[in-house]
C-alpha positions as protocol buffer text, in pm:
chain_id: "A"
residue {
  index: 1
  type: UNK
  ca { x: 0 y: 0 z: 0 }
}
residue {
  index: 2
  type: UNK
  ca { x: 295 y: 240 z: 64 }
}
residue {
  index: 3
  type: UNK
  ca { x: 430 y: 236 z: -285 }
}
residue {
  index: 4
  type: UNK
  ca { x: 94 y: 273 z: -410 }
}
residue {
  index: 5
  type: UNK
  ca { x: 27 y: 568 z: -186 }
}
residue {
  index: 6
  type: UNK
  ca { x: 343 y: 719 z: -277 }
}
residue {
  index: 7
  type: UNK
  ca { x: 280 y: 682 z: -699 }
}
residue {
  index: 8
  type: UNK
  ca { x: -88 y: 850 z: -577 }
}
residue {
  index: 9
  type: UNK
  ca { x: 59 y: 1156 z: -393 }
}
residue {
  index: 10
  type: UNK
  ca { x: 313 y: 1208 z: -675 }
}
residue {
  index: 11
  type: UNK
  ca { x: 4 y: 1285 z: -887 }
}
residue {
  index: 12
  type: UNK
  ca { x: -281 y: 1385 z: -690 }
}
residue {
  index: 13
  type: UNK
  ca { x: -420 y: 1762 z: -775 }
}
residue {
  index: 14
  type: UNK
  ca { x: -318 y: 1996 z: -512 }
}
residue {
  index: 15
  type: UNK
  ca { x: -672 y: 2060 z: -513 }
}
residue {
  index: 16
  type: UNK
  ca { x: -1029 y: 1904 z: -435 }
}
residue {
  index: 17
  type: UNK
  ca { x: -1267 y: 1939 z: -703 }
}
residue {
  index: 18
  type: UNK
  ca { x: -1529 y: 2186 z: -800 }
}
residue {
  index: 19
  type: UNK
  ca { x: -1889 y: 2183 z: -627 }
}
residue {
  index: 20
  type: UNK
  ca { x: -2073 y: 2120 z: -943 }
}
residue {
  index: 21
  type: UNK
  ca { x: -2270 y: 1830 z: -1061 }
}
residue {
  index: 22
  type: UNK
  ca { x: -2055 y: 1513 z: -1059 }
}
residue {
  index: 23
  type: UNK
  ca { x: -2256 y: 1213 z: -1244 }
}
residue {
  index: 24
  type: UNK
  ca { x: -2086 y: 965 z: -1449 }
}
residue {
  index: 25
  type: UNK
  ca { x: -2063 y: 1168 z: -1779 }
}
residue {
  index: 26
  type: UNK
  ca { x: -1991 y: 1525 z: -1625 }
}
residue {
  index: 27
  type: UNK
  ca { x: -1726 y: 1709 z: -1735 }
}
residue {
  index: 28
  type: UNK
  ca { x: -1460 y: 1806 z: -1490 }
}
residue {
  index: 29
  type: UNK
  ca { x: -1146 y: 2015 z: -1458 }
}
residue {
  index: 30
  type: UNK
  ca { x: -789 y: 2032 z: -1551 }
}
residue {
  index: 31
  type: UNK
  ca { x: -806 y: 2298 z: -1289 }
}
residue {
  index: 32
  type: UNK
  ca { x: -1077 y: 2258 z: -1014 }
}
residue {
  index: 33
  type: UNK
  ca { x: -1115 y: 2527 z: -771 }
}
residue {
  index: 34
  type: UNK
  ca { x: -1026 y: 2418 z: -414 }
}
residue {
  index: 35
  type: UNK
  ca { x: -1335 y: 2371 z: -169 }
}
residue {
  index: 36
  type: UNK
  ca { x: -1397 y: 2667 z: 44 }
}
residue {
  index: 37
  type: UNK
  ca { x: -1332 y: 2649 z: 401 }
}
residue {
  index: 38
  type: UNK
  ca { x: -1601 y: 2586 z: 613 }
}
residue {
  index: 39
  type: UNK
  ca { x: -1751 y: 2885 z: 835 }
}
residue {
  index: 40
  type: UNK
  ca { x: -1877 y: 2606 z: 1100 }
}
residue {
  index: 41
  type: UNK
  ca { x: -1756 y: 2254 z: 1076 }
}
residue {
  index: 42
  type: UNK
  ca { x: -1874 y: 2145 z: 1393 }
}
residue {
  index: 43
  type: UNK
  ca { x: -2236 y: 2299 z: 1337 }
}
residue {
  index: 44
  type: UNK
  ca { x: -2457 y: 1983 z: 1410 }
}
residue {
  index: 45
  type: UNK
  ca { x: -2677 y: 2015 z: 1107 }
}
residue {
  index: 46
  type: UNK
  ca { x: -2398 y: 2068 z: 868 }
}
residue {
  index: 47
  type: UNK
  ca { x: -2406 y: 1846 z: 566 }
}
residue {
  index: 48
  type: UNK
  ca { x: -2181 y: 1522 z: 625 }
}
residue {
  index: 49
  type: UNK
  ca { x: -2099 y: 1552 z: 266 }
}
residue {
  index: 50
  type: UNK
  ca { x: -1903 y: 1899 z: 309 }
}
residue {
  index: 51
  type: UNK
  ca { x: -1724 y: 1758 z: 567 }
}
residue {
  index: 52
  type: UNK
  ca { x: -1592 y: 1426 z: 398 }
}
residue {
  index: 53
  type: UNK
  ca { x: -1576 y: 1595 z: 33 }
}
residue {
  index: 54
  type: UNK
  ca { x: -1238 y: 1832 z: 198 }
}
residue {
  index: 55
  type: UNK
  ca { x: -1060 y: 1535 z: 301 }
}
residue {
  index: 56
  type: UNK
  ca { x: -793 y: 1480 z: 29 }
}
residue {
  index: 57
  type: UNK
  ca { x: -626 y: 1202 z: 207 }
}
residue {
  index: 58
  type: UNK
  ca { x: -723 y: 854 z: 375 }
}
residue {
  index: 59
  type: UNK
  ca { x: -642 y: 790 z: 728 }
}
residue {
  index: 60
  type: UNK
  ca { x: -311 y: 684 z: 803 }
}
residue {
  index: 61
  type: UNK
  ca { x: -464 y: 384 z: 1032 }
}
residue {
  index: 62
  type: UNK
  ca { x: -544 y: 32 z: 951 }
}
residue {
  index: 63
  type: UNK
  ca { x: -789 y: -87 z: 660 }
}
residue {
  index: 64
  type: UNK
  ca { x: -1182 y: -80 z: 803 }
}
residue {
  index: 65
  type: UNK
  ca { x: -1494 y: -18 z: 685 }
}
residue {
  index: 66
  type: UNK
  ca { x: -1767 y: 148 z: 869 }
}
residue {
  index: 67
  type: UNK
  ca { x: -2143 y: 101 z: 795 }
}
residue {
  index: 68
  type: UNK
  ca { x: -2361 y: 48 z: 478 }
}
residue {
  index: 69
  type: UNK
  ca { x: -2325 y: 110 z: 126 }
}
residue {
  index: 70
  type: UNK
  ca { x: -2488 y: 455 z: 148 }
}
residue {
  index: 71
  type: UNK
  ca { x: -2450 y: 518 z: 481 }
}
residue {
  index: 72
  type: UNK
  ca { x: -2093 y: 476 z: 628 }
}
residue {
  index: 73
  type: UNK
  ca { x: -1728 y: 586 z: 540 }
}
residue {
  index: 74
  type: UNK
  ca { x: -1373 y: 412 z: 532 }
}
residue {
  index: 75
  type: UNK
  ca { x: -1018 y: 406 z: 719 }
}
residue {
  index: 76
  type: UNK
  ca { x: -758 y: 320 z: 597 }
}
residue {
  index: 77
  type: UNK
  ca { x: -871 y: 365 z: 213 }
}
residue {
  index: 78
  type: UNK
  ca { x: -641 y: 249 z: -76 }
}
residue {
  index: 79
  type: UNK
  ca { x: -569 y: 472 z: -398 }
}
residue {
  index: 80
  type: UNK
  ca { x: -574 y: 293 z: -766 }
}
residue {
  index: 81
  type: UNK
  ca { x: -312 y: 461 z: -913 }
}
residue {
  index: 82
  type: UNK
  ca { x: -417 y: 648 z: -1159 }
}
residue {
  index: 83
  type: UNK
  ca { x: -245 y: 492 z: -1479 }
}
residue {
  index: 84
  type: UNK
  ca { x: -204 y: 122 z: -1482 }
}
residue {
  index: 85
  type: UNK
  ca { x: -67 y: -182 z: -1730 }
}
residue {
  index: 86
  type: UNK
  ca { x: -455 y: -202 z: -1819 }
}
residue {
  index: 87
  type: UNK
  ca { x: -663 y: 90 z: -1693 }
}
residue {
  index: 88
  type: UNK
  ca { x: -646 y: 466 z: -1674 }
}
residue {
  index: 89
  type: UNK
  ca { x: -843 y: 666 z: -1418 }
}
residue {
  index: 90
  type: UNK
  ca { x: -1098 y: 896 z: -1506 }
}
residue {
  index: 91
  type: UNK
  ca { x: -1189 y: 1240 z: -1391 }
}
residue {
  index: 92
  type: UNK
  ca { x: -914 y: 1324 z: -1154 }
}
residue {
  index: 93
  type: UNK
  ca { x: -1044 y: 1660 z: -989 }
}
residue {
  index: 94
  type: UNK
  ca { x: -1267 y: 1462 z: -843 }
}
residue {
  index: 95
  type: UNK
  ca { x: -992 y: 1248 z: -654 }
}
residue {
  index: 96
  type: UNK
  ca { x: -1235 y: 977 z: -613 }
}
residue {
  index: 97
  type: UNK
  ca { x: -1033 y: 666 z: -688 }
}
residue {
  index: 98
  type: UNK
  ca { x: -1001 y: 529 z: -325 }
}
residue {
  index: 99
  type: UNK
  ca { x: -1123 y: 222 z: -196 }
}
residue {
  index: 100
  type: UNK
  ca { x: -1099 y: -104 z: 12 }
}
residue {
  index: 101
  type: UNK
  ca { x: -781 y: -296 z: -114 }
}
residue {
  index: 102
  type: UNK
  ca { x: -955 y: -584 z: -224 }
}
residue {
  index: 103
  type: UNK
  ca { x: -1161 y: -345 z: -452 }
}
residue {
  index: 104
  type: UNK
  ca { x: -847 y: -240 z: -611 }
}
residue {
  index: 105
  type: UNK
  ca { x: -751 y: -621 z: -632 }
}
residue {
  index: 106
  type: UNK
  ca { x: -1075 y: -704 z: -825 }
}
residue {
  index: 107
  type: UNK
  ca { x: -1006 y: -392 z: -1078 }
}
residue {
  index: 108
  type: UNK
  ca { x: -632 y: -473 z: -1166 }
}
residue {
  index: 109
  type: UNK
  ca { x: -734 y: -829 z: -1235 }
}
residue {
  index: 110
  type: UNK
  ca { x: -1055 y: -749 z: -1404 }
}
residue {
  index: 111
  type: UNK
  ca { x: -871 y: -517 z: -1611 }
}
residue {
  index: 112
  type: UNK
  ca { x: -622 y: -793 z: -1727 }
}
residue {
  index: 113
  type: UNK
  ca { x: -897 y: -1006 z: -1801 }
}
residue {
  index: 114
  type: UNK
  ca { x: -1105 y: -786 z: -1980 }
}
residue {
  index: 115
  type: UNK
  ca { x: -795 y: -815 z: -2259 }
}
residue {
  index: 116
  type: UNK
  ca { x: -802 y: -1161 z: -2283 }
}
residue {
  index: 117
  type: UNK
  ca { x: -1205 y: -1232 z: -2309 }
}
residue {
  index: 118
  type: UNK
  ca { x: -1281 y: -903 z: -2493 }
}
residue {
  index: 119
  type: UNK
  ca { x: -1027 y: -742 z: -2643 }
}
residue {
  index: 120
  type: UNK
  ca { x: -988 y: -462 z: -2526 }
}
residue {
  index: 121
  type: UNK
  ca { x: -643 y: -258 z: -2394 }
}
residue {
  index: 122
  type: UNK
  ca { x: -812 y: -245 z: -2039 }
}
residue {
  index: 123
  type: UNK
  ca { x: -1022 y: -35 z: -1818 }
}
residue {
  index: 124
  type: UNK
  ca { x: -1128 y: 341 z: -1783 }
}
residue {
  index: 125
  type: UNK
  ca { x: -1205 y: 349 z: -1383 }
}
residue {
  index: 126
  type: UNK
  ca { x: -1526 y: 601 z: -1337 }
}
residue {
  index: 127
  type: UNK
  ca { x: -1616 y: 706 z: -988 }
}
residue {
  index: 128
  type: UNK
  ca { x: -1498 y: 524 z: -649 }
}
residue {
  index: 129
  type: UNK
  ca { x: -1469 y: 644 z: -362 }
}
residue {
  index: 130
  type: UNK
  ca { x: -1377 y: 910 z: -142 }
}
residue {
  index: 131
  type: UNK
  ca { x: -1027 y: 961 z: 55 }
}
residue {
  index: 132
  type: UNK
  ca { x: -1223 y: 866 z: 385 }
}
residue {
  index: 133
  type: UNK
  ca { x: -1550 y: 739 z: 198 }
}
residue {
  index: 134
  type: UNK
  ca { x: -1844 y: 910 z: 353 }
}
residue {
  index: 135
  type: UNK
  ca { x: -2113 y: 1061 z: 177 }
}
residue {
  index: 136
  type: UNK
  ca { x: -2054 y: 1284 z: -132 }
}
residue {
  index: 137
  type: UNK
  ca { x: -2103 y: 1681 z: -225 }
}
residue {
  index: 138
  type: UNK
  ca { x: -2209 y: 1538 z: -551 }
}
residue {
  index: 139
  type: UNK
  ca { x: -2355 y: 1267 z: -782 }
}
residue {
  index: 140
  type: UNK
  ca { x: -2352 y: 940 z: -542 }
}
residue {
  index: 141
  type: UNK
  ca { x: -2548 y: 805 z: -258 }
}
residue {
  index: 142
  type: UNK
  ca { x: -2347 y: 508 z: -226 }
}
residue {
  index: 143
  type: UNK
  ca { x: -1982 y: 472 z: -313 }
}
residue {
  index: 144
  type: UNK
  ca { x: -1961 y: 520 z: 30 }
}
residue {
  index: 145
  type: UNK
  ca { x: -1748 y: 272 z: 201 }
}
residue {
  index: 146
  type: UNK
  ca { x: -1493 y: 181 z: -57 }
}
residue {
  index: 147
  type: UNK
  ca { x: -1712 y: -116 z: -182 }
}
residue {
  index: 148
  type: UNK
  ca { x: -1845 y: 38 z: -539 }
}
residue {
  index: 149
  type: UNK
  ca { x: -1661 y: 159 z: -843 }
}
residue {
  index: 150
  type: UNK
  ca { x: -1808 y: 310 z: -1188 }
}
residue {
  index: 151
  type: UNK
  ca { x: -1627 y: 126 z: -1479 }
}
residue {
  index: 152
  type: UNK
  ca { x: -1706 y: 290 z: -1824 }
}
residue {
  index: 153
  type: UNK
  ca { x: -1842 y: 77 z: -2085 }
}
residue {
  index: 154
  type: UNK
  ca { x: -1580 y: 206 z: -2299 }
}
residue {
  index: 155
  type: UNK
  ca { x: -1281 y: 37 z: -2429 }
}
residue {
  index: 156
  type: UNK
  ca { x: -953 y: 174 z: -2262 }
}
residue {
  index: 157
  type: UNK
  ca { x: -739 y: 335 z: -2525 }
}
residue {
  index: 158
  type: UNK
  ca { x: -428 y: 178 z: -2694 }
}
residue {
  index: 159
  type: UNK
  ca { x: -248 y: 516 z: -2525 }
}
residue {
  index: 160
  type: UNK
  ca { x: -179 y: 690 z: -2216 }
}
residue {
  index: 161
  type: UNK
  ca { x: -538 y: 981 z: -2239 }
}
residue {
  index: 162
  type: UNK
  ca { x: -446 y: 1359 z: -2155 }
}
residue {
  index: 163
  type: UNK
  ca { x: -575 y: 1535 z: -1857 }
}
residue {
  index: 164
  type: UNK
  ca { x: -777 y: 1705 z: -2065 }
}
residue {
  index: 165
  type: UNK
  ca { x: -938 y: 1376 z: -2223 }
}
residue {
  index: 166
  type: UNK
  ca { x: -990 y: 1229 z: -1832 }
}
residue {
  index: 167
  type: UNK
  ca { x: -1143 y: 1559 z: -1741 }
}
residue {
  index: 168
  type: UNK
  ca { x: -1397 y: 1601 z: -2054 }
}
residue {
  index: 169
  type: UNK
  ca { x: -1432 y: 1287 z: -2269 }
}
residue {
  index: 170
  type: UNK
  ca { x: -1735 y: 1101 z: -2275 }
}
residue {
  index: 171
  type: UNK
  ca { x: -1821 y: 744 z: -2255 }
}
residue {
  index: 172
  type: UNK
  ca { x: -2015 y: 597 z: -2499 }
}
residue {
  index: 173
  type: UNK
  ca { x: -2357 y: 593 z: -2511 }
}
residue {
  index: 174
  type: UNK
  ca { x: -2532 y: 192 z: -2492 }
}
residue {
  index: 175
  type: UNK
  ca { x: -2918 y: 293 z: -2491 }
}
residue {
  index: 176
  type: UNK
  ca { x: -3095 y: 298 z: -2761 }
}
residue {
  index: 177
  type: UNK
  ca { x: -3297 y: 661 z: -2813 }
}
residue {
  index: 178
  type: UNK
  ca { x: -3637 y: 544 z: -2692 }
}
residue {
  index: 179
  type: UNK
  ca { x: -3501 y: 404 z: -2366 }
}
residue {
  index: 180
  type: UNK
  ca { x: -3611 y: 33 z: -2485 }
}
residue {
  index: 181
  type: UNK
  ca { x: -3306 y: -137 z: -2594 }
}
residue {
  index: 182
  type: UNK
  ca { x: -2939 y: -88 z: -2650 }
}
residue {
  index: 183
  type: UNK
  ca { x: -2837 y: 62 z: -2947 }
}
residue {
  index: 184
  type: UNK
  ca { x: -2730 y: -151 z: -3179 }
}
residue {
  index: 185
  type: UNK
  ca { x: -2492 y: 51 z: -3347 }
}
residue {
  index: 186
  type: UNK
  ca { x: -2239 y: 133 z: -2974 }
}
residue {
  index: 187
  type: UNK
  ca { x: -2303 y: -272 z: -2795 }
}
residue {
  index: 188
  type: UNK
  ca { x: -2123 y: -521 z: -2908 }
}
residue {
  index: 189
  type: UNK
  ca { x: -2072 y: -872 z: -2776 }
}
residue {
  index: 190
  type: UNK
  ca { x: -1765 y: -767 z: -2605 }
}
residue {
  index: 191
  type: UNK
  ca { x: -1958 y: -560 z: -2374 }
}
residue {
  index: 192
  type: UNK
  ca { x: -2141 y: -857 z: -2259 }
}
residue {
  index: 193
  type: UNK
  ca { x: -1806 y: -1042 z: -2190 }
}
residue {
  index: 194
  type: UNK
  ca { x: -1655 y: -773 z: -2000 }
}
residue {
  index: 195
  type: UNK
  ca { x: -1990 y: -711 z: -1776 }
}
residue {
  index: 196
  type: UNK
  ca { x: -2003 y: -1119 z: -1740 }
}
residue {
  index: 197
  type: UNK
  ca { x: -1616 y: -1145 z: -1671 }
}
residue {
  index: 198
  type: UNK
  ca { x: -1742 y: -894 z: -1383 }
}
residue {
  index: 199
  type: UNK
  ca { x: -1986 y: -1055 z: -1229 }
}
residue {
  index: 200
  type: UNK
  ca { x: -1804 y: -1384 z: -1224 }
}
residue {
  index: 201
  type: UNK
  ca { x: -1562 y: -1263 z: -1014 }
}
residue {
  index: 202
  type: UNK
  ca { x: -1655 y: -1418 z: -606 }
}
residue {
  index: 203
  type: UNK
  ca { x: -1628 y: -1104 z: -443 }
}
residue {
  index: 204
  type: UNK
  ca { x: -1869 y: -878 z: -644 }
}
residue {
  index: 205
  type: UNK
  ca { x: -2222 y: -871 z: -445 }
}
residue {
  index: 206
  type: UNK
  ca { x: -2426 y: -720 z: -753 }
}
residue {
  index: 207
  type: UNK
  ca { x: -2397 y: -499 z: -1113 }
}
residue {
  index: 208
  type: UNK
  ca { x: -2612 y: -197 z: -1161 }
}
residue {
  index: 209
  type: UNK
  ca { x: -2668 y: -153 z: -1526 }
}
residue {
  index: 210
  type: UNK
  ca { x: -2925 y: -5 z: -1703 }
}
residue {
  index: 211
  type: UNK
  ca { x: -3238 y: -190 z: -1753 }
}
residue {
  index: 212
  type: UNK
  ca { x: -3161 y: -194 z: -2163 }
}
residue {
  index: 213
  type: UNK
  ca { x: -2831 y: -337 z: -2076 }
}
residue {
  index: 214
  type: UNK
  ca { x: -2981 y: -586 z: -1842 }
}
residue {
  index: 215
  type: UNK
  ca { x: -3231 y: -704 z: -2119 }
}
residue {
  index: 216
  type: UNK
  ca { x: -2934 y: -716 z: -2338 }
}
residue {
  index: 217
  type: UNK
  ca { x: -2734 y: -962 z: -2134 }
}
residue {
  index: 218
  type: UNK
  ca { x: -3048 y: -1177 z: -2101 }
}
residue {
  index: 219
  type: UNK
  ca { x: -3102 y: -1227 z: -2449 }
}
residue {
  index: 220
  type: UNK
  ca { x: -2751 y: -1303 z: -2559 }
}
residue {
  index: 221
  type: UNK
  ca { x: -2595 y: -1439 z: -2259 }
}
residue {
  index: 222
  type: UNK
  ca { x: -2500 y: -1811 z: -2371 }
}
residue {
  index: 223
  type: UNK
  ca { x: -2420 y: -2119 z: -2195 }
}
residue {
  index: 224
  type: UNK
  ca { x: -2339 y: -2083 z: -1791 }
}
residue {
  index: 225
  type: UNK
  ca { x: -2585 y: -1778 z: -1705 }
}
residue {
  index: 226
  type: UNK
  ca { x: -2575 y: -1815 z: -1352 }
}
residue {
  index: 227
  type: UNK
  ca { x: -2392 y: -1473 z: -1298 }
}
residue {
  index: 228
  type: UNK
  ca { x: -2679 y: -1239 z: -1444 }
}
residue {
  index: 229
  type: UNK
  ca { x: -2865 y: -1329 z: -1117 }
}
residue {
  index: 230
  type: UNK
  ca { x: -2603 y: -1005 z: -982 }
}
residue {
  index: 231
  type: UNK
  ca { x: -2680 y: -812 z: -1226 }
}
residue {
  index: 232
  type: UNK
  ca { x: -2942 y: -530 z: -1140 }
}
residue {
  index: 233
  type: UNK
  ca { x: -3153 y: -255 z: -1354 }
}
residue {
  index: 234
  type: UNK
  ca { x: -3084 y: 83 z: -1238 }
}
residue {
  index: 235
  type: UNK
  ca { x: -3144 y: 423 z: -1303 }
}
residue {
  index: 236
  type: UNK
  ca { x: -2893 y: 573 z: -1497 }
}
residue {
  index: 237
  type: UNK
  ca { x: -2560 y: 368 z: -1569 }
}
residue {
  index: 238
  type: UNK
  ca { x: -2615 y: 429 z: -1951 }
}
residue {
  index: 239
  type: UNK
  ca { x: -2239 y: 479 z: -1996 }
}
residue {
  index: 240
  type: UNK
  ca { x: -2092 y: 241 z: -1718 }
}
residue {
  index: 241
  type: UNK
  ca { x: -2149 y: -17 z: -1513 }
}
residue {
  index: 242
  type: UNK
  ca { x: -2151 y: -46 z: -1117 }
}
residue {
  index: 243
  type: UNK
  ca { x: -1945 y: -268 z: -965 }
}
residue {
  index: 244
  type: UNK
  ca { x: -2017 y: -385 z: -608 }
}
residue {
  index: 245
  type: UNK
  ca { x: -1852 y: -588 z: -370 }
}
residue {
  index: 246
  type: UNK
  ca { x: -1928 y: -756 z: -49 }
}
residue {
  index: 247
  type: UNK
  ca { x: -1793 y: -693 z: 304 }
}
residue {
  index: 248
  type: UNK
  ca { x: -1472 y: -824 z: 318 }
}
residue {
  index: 249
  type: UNK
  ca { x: -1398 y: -1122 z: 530 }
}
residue {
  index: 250
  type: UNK
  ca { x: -1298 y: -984 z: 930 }
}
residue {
  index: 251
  type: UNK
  ca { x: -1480 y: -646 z: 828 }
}
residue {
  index: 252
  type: UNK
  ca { x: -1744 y: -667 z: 1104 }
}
residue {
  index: 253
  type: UNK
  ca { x: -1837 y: -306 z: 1110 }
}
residue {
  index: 254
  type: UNK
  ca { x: -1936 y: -331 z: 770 }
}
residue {
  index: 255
  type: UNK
  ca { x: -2314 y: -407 z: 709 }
}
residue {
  index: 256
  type: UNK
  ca { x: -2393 y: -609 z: 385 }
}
residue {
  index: 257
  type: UNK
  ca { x: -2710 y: -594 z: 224 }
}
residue {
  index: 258
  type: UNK
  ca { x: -2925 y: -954 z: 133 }
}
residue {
  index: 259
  type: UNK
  ca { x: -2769 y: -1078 z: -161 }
}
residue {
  index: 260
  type: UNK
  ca { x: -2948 y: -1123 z: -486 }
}
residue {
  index: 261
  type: UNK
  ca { x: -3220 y: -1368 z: -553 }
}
residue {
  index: 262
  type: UNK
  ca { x: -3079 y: -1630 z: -758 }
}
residue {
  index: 263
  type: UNK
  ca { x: -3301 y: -1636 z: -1032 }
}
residue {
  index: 264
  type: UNK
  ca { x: -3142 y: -1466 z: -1396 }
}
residue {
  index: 265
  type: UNK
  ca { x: -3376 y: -1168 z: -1344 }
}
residue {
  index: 266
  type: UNK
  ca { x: -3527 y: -1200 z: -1704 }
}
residue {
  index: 267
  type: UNK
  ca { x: -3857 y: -1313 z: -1723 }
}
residue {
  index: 268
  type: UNK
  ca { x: -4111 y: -1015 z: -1887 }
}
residue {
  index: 269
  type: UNK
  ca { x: -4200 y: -937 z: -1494 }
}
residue {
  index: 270
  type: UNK
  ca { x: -3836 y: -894 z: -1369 }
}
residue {
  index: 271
  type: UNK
  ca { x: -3821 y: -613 z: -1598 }
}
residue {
  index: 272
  type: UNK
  ca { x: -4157 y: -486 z: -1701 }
}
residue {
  index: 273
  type: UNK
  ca { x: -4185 y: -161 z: -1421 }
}
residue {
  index: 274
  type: UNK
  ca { x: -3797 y: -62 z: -1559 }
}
residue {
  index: 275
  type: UNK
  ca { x: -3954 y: -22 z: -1930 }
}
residue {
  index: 276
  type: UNK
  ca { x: -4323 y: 119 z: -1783 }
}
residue {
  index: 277
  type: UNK
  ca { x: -4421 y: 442 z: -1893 }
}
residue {
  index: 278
  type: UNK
  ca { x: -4439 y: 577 z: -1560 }
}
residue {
  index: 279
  type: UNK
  ca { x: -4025 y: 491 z: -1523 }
}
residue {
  index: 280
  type: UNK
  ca { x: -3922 y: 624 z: -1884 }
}
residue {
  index: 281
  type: UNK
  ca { x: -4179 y: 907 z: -1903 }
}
residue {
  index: 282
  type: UNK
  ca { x: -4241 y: 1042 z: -1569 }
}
residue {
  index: 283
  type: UNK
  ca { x: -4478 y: 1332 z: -1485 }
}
residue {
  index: 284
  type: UNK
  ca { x: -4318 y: 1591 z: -1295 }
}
residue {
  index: 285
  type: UNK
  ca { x: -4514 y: 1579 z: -980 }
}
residue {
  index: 286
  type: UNK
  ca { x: -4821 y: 1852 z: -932 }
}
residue {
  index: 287
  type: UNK
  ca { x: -4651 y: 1988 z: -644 }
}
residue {
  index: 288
  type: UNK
  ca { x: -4272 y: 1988 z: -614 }
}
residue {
  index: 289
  type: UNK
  ca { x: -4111 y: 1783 z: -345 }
}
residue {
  index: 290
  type: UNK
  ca { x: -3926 y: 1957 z: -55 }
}
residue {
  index: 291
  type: UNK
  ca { x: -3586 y: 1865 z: -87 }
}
residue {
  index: 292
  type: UNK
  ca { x: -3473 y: 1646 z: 195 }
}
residue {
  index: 293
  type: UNK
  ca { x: -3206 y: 1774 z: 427 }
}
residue {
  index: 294
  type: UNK
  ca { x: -2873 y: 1640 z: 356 }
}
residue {
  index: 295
  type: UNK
  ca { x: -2708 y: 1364 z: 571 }
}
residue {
  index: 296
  type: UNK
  ca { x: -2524 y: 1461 z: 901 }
}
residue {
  index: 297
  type: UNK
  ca { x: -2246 y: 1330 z: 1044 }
}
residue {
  index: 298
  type: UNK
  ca { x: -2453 y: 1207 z: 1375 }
}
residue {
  index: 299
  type: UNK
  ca { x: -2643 y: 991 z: 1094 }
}
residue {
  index: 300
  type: UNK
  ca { x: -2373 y: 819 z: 1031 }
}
residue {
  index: 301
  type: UNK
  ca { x: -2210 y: 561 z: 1228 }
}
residue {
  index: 302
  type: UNK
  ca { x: -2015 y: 687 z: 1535 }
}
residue {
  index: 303
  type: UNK
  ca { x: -1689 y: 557 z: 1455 }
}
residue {
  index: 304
  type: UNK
  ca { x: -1736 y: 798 z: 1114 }
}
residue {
  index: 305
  type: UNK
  ca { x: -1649 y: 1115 z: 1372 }
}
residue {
  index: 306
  type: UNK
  ca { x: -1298 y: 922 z: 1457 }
}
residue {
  index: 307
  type: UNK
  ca { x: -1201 y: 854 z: 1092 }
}
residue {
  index: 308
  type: UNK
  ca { x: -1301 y: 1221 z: 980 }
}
residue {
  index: 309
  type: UNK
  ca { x: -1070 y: 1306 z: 1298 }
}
residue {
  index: 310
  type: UNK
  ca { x: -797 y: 1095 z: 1224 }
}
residue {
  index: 311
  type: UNK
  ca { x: -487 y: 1198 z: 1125 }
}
């Protein structure tokens, strides 16, 4: 971990990035503005999210993971570097490429093996997780505990990408126009084998794809299909997939979630509300909702307070 570290801090921005939106496909910035300082940190109703979004660097403590998916934070975080034999980081200012060390196991292999079963030069790594985890100021409510990590469904190129290419490029987009299928003209079978080359791996708990992507996998998927029982339809995740794994073995303050049913997920019913016209053409509601307060820090487990603390 201390080599890995030391590669990271040799090319981490000085700076945190910008406050805008931060989904998969956002742009960001080959120079984001640092976060401004906080008036009140210890104000009790302050966001948790502005408080873990200015830590630029993991806890110099031992590996754990504290709480749920979308409700926790990490110690002890690991950093993929951000170039690799097979995979290049994406989106840098948003210095989101920490996680649990077997998450950045599961990437480097899955990278590899992505070149043998598909082709392709490797990975472009979306979206992880925070220095310290913990909510975010923008586009995630999980990626919390250094358990999840975006992976574009776009091939890595055969060449180290600029800063400027990590910072505004764009995935490529797998759903068709009307939001029923994938488009025919950006899937390819490869996509299926990197997805399924995902979801064979032990540790990974589920996939959140998009419910076009899902169908997708269910009508081509060939011989053992046991592993589409992990993949999920989800809002979003056009562009990438979401890879999740489970608590790691000794992590007991980590709280899993039930794992997946073990059917395939693609019988008409399994997918029918994802492709309802209530889900792909929603009315805006009569009366806009109030906007829920964000998460606090005394909403997240205790031992959250010592890792922000930590030096």
């Amino acid at each position: 971990m201390k080599l890995r570290l030391i590669l990271f801090l040799l090319l981490l921005p000085t700076v945190v990035g910008s406050t805008g939106g931060a989904f998969a496909q956002d742009k960001g910035s080959v120079v984001p503005r640092p976060l401004p300082a906080l008036a009140n940190p210890d104000d009790p109703h302050i966001g948790a999210k502005e408080l873990f979004g200015r830590k630029t660097l993991p806890t110099r403590t031992a590996t754990q993971v504290i709480g749920f998916y979308a409700r926790g934070c990490i110690a002890g975080a690991e950093a993929l570097p951000i170039n690799g034999p097979t995979w290049q980081v994406m989106r840098l200012s948003r210095n989101r490429n920490w996680a649990h060390p077997r998450m950045i196991e599961l990437l480097e292999r899955l990278s590899t093996r992505v070149s043998k079963v598909a082709g392709w030069p490797g990975l472009l790594v979306g979206d992880m997780s925070q220095p310290r985890g913990g909510p975010m100021i923008t586009g995630h409510a999980s990626h919390q505990v250094g358990l999840d990590a975006d992976v574009w469904l776009t091939p890595m190129p055969n060449r180290p990408l600029s800063r400027n290419e990590r910072e505004e490029m764009s995935a490529v987009m797998m759903v068709r126009r009307d939001r029923l299928d994938i488009d025919p003209a950006a899937w390819t079978p490869n996509h299926l084998s990197v997805i399924r080359a995902a979801a064979q791996e032990p540790s990974v708990e589920r996939i959140f794809a998009n419910a076009a992507i899902k169908k997708a996998l269910c009508r081509e998927a060939k011989g053992d299909r046991g592993w589409l029982s992990k993949v999920r339809p989800m809002y979003g995740h056009d562009y990438h997939f979401h890879i999740r794994i489970k608590c790691p073995v000794g992590s007991t303050n980590c709280e899993p979630q039930p794992p997946p049913a073990d059917s395939e997920g693609c019988g008409a019913g399994d997918l029918a509300y994802w492709f309802s016209d209530a889900v792909l053409h929603p009315k805006p509601p009569l009366v806009p909702p109030t906007p829920k307060p964000p998460m606090t820090l005394a909403e997240l487990p205790a031992a959250c307070r010592l890792v922000l603390a930590a030096p």
